[in-house]
N, C-alpha and C positions, 0 to 999 in steps of 0.2 A: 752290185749296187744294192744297199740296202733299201729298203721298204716299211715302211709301217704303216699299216692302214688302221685309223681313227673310224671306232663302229661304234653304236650304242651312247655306252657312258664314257667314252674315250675323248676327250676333247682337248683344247688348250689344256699343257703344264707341265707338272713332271711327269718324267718316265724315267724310273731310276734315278740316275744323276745328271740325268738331261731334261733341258726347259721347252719342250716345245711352242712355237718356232723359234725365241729368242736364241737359245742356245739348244742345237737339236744335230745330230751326224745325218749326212743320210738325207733320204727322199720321203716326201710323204704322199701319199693317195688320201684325202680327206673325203667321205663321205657322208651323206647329208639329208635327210627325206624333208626337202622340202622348206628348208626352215633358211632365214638369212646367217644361217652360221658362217658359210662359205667364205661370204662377205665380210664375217667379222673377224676371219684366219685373217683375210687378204687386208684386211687394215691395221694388222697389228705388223709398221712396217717404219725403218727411219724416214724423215721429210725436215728441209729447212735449213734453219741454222740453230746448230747443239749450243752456240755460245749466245745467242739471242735466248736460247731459252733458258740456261741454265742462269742465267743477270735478272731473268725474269723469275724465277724459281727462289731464288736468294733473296729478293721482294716480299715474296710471296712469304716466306719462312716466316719475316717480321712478325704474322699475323698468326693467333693460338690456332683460331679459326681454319685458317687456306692453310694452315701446316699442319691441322689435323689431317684434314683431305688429303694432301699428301702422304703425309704416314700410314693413314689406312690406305692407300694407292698402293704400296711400298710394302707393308705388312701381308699382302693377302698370299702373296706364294710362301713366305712362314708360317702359315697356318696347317698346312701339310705335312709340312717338315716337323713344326711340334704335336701334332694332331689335336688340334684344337678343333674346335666348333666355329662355326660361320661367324661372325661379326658382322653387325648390321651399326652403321654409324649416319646418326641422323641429327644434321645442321639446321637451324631454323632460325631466321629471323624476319624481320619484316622486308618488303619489298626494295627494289635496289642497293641491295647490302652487300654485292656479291658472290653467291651461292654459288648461280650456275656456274657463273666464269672459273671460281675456283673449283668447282668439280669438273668441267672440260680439263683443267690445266693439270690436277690430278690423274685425269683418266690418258695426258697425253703422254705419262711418261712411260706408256705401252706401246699408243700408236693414233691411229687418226681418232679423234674424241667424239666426231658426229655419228660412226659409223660404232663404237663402242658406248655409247651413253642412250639409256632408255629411260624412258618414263613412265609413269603412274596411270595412263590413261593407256593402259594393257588390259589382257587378261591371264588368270594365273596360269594356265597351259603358256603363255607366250613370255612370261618371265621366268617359268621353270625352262622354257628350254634356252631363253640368251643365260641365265645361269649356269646349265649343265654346257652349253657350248664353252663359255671362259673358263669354265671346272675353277681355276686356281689364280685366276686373275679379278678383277673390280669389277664388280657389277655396278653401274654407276644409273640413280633412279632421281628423276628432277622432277620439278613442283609439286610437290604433295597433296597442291589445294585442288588438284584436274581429278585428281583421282573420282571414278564414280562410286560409290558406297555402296551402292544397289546392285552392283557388278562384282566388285570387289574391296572388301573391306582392309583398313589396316591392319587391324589383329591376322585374319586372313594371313596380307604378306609378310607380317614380321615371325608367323608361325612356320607356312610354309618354306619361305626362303631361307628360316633362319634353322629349320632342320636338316639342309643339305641334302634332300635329296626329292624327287617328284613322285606321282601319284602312278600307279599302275595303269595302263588302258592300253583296248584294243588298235591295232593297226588295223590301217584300211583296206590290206589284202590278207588279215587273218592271223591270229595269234594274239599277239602281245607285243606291244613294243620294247623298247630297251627301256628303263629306269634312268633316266639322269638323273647324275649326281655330283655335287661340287662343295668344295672347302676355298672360300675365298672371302673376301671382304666384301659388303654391300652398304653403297656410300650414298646417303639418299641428302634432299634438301627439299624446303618448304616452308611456308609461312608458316606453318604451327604445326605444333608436336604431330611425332606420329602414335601416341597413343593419348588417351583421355581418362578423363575422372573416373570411369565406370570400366577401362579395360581392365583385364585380367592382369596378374603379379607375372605370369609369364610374357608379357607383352615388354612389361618393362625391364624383366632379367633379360630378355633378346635384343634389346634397343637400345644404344650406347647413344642419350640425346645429351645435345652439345648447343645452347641458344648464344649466338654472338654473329656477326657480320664479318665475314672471311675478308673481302676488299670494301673498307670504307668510302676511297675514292672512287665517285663513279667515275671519270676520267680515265684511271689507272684501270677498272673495271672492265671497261669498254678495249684496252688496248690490248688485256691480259685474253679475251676473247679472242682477238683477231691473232695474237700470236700462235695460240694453244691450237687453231686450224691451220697453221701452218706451219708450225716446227712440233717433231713430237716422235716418241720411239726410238731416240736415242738414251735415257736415263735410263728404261728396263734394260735394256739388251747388258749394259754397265752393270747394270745392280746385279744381274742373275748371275753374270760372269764373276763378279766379287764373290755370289755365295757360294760358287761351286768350286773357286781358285782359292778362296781363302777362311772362308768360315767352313764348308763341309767336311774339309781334309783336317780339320783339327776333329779327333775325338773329343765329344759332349760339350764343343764350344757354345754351339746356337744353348743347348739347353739351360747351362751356367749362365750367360750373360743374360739371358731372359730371367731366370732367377736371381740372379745381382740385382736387376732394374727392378723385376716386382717386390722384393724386399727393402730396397732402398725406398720407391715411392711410399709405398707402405708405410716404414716408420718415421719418413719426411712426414706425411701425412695424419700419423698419430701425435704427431708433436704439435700441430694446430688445432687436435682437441674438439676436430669438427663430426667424430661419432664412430661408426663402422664403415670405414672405405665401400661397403657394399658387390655387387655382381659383378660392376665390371671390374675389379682390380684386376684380375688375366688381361682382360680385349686390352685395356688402357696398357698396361705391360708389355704386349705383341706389337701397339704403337709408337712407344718407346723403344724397343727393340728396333724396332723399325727406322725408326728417326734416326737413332744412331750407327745403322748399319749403312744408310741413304747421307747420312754426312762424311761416313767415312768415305765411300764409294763414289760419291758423283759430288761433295762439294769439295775434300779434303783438308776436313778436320781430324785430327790427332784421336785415336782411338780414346784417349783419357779424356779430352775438351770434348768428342760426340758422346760420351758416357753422362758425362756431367749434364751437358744440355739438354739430353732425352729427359734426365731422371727430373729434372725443373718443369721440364713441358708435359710430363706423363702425370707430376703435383696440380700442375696446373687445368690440365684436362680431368682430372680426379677430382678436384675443388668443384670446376663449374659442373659436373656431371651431380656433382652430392647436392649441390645448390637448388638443382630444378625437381631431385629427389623427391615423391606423390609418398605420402602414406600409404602402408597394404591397403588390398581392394578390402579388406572387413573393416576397418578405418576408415577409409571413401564410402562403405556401404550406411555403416553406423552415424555418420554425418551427415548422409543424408535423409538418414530414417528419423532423423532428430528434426532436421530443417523441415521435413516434411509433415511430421507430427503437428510444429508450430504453425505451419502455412495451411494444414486444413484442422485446426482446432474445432472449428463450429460444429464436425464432423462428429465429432467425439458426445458430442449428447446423443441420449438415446431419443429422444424425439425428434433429431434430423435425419430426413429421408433427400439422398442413404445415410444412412450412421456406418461410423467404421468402426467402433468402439465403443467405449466408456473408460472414466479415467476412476481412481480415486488418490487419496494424499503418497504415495507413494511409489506408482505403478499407470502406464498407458496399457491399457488389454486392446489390443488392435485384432479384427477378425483374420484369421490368417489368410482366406483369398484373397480380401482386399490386400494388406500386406504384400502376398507372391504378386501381385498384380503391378504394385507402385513398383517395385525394384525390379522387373523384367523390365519393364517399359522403360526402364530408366539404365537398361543394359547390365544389371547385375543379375547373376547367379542367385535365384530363390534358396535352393540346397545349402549351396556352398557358405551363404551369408549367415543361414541360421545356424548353421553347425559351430560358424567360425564366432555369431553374438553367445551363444554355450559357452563356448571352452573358457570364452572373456567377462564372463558372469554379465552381461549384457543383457539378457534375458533371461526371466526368469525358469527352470527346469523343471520338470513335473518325474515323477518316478510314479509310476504304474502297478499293478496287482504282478507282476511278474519282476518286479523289480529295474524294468528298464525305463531308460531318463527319455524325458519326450520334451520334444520342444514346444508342444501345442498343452494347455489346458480347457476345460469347460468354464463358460462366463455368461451368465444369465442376463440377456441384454434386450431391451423392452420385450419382455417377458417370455423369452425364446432363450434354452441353450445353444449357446453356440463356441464352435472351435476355435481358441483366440492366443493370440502371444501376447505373453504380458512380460512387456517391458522395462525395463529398471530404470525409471522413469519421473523423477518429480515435478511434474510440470501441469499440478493440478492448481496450486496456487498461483502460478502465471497465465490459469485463463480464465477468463470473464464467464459470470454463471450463468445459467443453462437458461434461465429470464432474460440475458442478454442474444442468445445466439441465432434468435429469430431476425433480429432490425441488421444484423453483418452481413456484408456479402459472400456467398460460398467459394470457396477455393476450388480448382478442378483435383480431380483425383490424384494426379502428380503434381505437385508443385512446379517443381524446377528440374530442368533437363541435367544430368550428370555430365 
């Protein structure tokens, strides 16, 4: 009899050419310190009816939205196989749109969805290890709005998770624990983005965000719930079986048809004139990939008709993704050093206390404490933003007795030198004179939240 015993970072997936449990020879010993993995072996199991679900899955497909959920469901053990990086795919819309229902019915086509689906009101130890548990399967993460921020930020989970692997620390009887590590898809949902005006450019190349309503009907909503807990775990065991009988045994199949698809959306996509496809063209690709391997497989469509269909839905998940597309964070930062300038104008004379400044026809000289002050508070990177207003001639440069470029100069401001960044700016003529700035009322030091 054979044996394998699951230690460490061993958990759900492949081994070899085997899927554990879906398709695995052999006996397993799983062990576990402590954690509900055990739990989440044991629900990854058939229940139901395969034909109730699959009439309800064919439904579901109708929708961009519930068919992405599915595709990334579907997509995440190809992410090994091409070695890709984690995918983190995040749904938002506003309330009864159906998110969750469509991410249960996602997560069911592994096994039970209650006992596989986590949420946001965790901590990062306790989603690094349901990740390292499913290694190659869905992480699936619901309401977004529960999350505590003071606990755990979303930058936070879109960094950690979306690195694929955990943090080092000690065990409770000495050493080191094992490292969990995992390459899978992580399908989140929630009333609003998971990143914001003032995250980082990493937050948003890690974040595949998608706004639309998965189940419009709440009705159909409601039912798509009560199915997805009780039929579920037959469409994995099918899919994994297809990729080991019929796509593995072809040499460089998986890697060409992934290549077909992302070259095809691609130049569907340049032909709408709508910019640079951007970060995700891959994740979007492994989607499509996915969609069409999951049509052939479990609804049986024609290898040519599931080509066709991905490459239209991979356009269309590429469109809405370019749609909700943020300006770099130097862009975000620069907008609002703008907005902020105008919203404490009064500031700017030198006989208000505090003064941040002084302007003249051409330039804002803003003191550079106050400056690193307004944009930390406002969640940006002080360093990172003046480096990035330099290179964009945004601010003005000073070059030094050694010849190096500074981003700070000297500026004589009621009657004190002081260390200022001066601006490229003309916004002297759009504020009222300095006889005026007595009778206004003051701005606080930030304006407006990022």
């Amino acid at each position: 009899m054979f044996f394998h015993r699951l230690l460490g970072s061993f958990r759900i997936g492949w081994f070899g050419k085997e899927f554990y449990p879906c398709v695995f020879k052999g006996d397993v010993i799983y062990e576990d310190e402590g954690s509900d993995g055990e739990g989440i072996v044991k629900s990854i199991c058939e229940n139901g009816d395969y034909k109730l679900w699959l009439k309800t899955a064919a439904a579901l497909r109708q929708s961009l939205f519930a068919r992405g959920q599915l595709a990334a469901s579907f997509a995440s053990p190809l992410l090994e196989l091409l070695k890709m990086r984690v995918i983190i795919i995040h749904i938002w819309h506003s309330t009864r749109s159906g998110k969750t229902a469509g991410l249960k019915f996602a997560l069911s086509v592994w096994g039970d969805p209650l006992k596989l689906m986590g949420n946001f009101n965790s901590t990062n130890v306790g989603l690094e290890r349901r990740a390292g548990t499913l290694k190659h399967l869905p992480l699936g993460l619901d309401e977004l709005q529960v999350l505590n921020e003071k606990r755990l930020s979303a930058s936070m989970i879109a960094y950690s998770l979306g690195n694929g692997y955990g943090k080092t620390r000690g065990s409770k009887n000495g050493g080191l624990q094992d490292v969990p590590t995992w390459r899978n898809s992580i399908i989140s949902t929630g009333e609003q983005p998971l990143s914001n005006e003032s995250s980082m450019d990493g937050v948003d190349s890690r974040v595949l965000s998608l706004y639309g309503p998965p189940i419009e009907d709440p009705e159909f909503g409601r039912s798509v719930h009560q199915i997805s807990e009780e039929n579920y775990g037959f469409a994995g065991k099918q899919y994994i079986e297809y990729l080991i009988g019929q796509v593995l045994p072809q040499t460089n199949k998986l890697q060409s048809d992934f290549a077909k698809l992302r070259d095809g959306i691609k130049a569907h996509f340049d032909m709408l004139c709508l910019g640079d496809p951007g970060a995700h063209l891959d994740n979007i690709a492994v989607l499509a990939l996915a969609d069409a391997y999951s049509a052939q497989s479990i609804f049986g469509l024609s290898e040519e008709q599931a080509i066709s269909e991905a490459q239209q839905f991979g356009i269309a998940l590429l469109t809405n993704a370019k749609s909700l597309e943020k300006e770099d964070v130097i862009e975000r930062a620069w907008s609002f050093v703008q907005d902020w300038i105008a919203e404490n104008r009064k500031r700017f004379s030198q006989d208000s206390i505090p003064c941040y400044g002084t302007v003249d026809p051409t330039h804002v000289y803003i003191i550079g404490t106050v400056l690193r002050q307004a944009l930390e508070e406002s969640g940006f990177s002080y360093s990172k933003c003046i480096k990035g207003f330099q290179e964009r001639g945004y601010i003005a440069t000073n070059t030094d007795s050694e010849g190096k470029n500074r981003s700070q100069t000297q500026k004589r401001i009621s009657g004190v030198n002081l260390r200022v960044i001066c601006a490229n700016l003309s916004l002297a003529n759009s504020m009222p004179p300095e006889d005026e700035f007595l009778g206004e009322p003051i701005q606080p030091l930030v304006g407006r939240p990022a």
